[in-house]
C-alpha positions in Angstrom: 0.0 0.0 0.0 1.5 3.4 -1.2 -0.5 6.7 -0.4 2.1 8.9 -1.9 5.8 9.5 -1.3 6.4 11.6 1.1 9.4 13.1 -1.1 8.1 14.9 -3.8 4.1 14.4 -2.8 3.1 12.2 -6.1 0.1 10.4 -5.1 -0.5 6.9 -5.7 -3.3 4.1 -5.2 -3.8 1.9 -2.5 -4.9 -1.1 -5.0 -1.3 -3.1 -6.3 -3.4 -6.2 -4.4 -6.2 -5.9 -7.0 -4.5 -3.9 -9.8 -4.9 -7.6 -12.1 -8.0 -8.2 -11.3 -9.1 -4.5 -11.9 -7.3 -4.4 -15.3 -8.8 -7.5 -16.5 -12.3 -6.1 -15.2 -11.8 -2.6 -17.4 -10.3 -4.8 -20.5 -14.2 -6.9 -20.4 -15.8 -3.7 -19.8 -14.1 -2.0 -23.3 -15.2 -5.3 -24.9 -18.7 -4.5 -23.7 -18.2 -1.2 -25.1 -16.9 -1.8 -28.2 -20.0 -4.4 -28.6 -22.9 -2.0 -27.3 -21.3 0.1 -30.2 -21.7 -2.7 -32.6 -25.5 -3.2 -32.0 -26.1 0.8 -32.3 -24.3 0.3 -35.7 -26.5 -2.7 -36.7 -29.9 -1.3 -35.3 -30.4 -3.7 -33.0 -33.6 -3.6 -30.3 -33.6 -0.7 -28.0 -34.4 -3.1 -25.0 -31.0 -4.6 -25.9 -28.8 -2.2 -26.3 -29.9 -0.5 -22.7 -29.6 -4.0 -21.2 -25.9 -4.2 -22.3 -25.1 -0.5 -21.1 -27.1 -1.4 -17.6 -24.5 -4.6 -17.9 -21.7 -1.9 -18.4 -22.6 0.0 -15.8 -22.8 -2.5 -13.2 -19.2 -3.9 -14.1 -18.2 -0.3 -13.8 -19.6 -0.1 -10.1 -18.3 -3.4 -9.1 -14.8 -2.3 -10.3 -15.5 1.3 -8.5 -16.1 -0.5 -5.0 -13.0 -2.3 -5.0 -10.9 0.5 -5.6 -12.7 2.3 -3.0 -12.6 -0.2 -0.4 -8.3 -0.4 -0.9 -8.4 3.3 -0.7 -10.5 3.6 1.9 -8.3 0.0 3.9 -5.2 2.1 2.3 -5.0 5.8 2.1 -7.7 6.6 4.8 -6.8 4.6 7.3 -3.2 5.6 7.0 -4.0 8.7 7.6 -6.5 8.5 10.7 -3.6 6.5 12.0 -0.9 8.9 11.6 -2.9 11.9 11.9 -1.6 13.2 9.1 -4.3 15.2 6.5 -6.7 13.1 7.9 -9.7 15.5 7.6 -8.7 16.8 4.2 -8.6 12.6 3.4 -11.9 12.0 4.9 -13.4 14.6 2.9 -11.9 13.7 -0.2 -13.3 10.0 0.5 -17.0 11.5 1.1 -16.5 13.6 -2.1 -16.0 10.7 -3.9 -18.5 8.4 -2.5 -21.3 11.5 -2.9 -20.8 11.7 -6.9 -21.8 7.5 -6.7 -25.0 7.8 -4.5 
C-alpha cells in the first residue's frame, strides 16, 4: 500500500493487491463497449442495447467498490492513523462516494 511519497508528494493508489484483477475487469468492460457500439451500428432492439449498457454500468460499479474499499483499507486509514491530512482525506473520500449515491 503506497499513499504517496512523502518526497516529492506524487500520489499513488492503495490497490497493487487488485490492480490484475481491476485491469482484467476494465479490458471486459471496453469489450462490452466496443459491442454495445456494434449493435447501435446494426440497429439492434432498444431493450437490448440498454440491457448491455445497464451490464456496463454495473461492471463499472463493481470495479469502483474495489478501488474504493483499498483506498478507503489504504489511504484513509493511513491517515486517521498517523494523523496526518486526515480531515482533508476523509473529505476527499465523502467527495468521492457522494458523486456515486
Amino acid at each position: 500500500m503506497d499513499c504517496h511519497n512523502d518526497n516529492d508528494h506524487e500520489l499513488h493508489g492503495s490497490y497493487q493487491d487488485n490492480k490484475k484483477r481491476i485491469l482484467d475487469g476494465l479490458k471486459r468492460i471496453e469489450g462490452q463497449m466496443r459491442g454495445i457500439q456494434r449493435m447501435v451500428e446494426e440497429e439492434r432492439y432498444c431493450v437490448d442495447v440498454l440491457n448491455q449498457i445497464a451490464a456496463s454500468r454495473m461492471a463499472l460499479s463493481r470495479l469502483a467498490v474495489i478501488i474504493l474499499q483499498d483506498h478507503t483499507m489504504g489511504c484513509v486509514s493511513k491517515a486517521v492513523r498517523d494523523q496526518k491530512n486526515e480531515e482533508v482525506i476523509i473529505e476527499e473520500l465523502m467527495g468521492v462516494v457522494k458523486r456515486f449515491i
